[in-house]
Structures are given as C-alpha cells and as structure tokens.
C-alpha positions in Angstrom: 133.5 90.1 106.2 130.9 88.2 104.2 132.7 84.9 101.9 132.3 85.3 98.9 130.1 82.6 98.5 127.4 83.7 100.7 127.4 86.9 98.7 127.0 85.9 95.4 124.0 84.0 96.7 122.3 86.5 97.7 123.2 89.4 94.7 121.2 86.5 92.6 118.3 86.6 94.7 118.5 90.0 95.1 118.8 90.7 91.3 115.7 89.0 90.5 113.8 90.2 94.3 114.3 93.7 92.9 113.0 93.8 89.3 110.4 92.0 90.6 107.1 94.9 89.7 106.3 95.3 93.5 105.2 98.6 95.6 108.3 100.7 95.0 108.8 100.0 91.3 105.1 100.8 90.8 105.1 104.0 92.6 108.0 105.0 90.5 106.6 103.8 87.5 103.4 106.0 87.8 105.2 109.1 89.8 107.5 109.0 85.8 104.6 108.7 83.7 102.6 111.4 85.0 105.0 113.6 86.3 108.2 113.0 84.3 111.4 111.6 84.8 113.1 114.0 87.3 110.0 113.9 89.9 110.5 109.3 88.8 114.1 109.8 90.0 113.4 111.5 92.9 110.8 108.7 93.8 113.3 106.4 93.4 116.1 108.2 95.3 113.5 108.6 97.9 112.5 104.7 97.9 116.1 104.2 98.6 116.8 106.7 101.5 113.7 104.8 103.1 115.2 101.9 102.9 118.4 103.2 104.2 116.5 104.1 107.3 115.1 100.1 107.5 117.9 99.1 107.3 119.3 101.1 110.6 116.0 100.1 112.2 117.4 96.3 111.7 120.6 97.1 112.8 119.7 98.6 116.3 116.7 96.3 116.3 114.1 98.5 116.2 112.1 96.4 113.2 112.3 93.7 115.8 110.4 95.3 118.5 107.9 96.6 115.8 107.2 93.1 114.7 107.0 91.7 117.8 103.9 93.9 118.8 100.7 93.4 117.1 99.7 96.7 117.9 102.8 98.6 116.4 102.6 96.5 113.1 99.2 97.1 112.4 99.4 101.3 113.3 102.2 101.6 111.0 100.4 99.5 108.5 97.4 101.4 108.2 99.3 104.8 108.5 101.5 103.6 105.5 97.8 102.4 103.9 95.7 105.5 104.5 98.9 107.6 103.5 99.2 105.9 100.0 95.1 106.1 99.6 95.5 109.8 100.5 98.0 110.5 97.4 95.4 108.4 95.0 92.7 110.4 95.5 94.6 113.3 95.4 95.6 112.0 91.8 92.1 111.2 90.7 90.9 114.6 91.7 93.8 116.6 90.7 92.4 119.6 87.9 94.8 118.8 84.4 94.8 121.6 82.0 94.4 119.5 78.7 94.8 122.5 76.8 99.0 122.6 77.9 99.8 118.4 77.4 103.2 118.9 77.3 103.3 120.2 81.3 103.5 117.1 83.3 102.0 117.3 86.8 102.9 120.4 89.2 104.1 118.0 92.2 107.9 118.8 92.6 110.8 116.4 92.8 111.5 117.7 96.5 108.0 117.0 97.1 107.9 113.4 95.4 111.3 112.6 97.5 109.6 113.6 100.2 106.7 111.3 100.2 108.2 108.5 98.5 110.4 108.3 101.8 107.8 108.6 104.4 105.9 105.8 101.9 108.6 103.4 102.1 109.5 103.9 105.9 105.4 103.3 106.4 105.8 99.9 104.6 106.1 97.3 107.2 106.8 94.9 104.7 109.8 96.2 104.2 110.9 96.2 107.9 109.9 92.2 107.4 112.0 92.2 104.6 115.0 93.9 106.4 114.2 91.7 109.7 113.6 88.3 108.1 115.6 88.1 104.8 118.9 89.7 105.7 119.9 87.5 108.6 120.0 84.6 106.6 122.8 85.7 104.8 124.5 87.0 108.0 127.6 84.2 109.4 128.8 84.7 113.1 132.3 83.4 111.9 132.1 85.8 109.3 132.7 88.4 111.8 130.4 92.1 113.0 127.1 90.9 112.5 126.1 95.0 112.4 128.7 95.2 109.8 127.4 92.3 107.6 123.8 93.6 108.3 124.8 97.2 107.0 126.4 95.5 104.0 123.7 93.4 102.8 121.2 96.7 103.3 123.3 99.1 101.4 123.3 96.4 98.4 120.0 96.0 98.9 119.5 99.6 98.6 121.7 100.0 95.8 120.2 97.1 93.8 116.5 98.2 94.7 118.0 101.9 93.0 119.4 100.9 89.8 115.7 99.3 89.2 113.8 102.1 89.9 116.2 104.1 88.3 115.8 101.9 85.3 111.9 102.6 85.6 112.1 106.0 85.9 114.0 106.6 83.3 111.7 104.6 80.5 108.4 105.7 81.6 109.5 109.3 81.9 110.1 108.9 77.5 106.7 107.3 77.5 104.9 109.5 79.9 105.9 112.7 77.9 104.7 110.7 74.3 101.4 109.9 76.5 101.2 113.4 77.4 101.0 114.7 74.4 97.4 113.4 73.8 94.6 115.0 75.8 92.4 112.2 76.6 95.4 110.0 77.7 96.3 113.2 80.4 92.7 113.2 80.9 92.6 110.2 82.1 96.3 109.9 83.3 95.6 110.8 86.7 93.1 108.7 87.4 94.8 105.7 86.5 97.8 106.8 88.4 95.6 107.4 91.7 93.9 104.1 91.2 97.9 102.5 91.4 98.4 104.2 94.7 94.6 103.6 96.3 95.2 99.5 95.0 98.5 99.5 96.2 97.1 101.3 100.3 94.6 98.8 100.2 96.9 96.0 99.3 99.1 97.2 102.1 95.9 97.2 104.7 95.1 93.5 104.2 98.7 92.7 104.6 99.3 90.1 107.4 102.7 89.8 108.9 
C-alpha cells in the first residue's frame, strides 16, 4: 500500500499537472464549445478511458517496449498526429447552417467518445507520462508494485476527469451563448479545427 506520505506528494503534483491547459483539456474545451456540453463530456470520459488503457500498457510493460524502439514511438506518434490533423480539417471544412445557431455541431457524443479515446491512446506522451512519472512514486517496501502502479493511474485518471469535466461543463454555457451569433458559428469551426491541426503538429515534432 502506498504511505501516506508518498501520496499526498503526488495528489499535489498531480492537482496542478492536470489543470495544467495541455492536449486533453484543449480537445475538450473545443469538442464543448462547438458541439455542447454532452458531446465535452463524452470527450472527457473518453480522455479518461484512454488513459485507463496507458495505464495497463505500464502495468504489463508494454509502454516500456514502445519507448524503447525508435521505430514504434515515432509510428504511433505520427498516427496520433495525422489522426488529430484529420479531425481539424474536417472542422474547418465542415458546412454550418447559420440560419439554425442554436444546433451545435451534428458529431454525436458516442462518436466524440470514440475518437477522444483512440486520440489519447495515440498520444505517446502520455505512455511517457505513465512510464516515467508514476514509478517515482512507486516504493518496493510499500508492497505490489502492479498494485501501486494501478493506484497511482486510476487517480491519475480520476484527477485528469474532474478537470475535463470542469472544462466541459463551462465551455458547453459559453459555447451555446457563442452559438447564438452567426459570424461567431461561422467562424466556430474553424477555430476549433485550427486547435486540433496545432495541437497534431505539436504532437509530430515531439521528441521523446
């Protein structure tokens, strides 16, 4: 079991780590604001679920192999990069009826939960994350490392939720305002693609 100590170390990091504006509370933040708050909280619930599955991945190990071939890192890399360029220009090119404001965008929670999973899991910053930051906290005489792993990933995961949720749930208000106005929807989209195409192409220059 992890001491007390050791835990409240991390939670602290881990408080400020995940209200950090980053990748995932981005994605949320324009997945709300054009497309409400349900399709936001599905992002977010989808953000986690991927990060459920890194954190597996670090439990059996598999981050570890992925990071320890060039070749593996950089495929899922660009994958994760050309798949989060692929839903910009989508965004940017997406048709908006102006004359109904009110409708937010047609993707559907099922579909944004969907994607925001296989975004996240494409992330290999995040299977750094999982691989480089969580052992740290993890103490042999503590007992199971796999159980202390799994127990700093599910706060993790449950941390890194309660921000998004937080996100979602305030830029779904503003997005519907922001909705109301025609040139803002006009123009809606192509902001919101422009986030997801900046944030592929910051994912494509990352190094390890």
């Amino acid at each position: 079991m992890i001491d007390q100590t050791t835990l409240l170390t991390y939670l602290a990091i881990l408080f400020g780590f995940v209200f950090i504006p980053g990748p995932a509370v981005l994605l949320t933040l324009a997945r709300a604001s054009s497309c409400g708050t349900r399709t936001g909280l599905a992002t977010a619930f989808g953000i986690a679920a991927g990060d459920l599955v890194h954190t597996f991945m670090a439990v059996v190990g598999i981050s570890a192999i992925i990071l320890a071939s060039a070749f593996l890192f950089s495929l899922i890399k660009y994958l994760g990069a050309a798949y989060l360029v692929y839903l910009g220009i989508r965004a940017i090119i997406e048709k908006i009826d102006i004359s109904q404001p009110d409708v937010a965008s047609r993707l559907t929670p099922q579909s944004a939960f969907r994607q925001a999973i296989l975004a996240e899991v494409l992330n290999p910053k995040s299977a750094l994350f999982f691989l480089a930051f969580l052992p740290q906290f993890v103490r042999p005489e503590n007992g199971f490392i796999s159980l202390q792993l799994i127990t700093l990933g599910v706060l993790f995961v449950l941390m890194g939720l309660i921000s998004t949720v937080v996100v979602a749930v305030s830029a779904g208000g503003v997005g519907r305002f922001l909705r109301r106005h025609p040139l803002v929807l006009r123009w809606q989209g192509k902001v919101v693609g422009s986030i997801y195409c900046a944030l592929g192409i910051r994912l494509a220059f990352q190094e390890k």
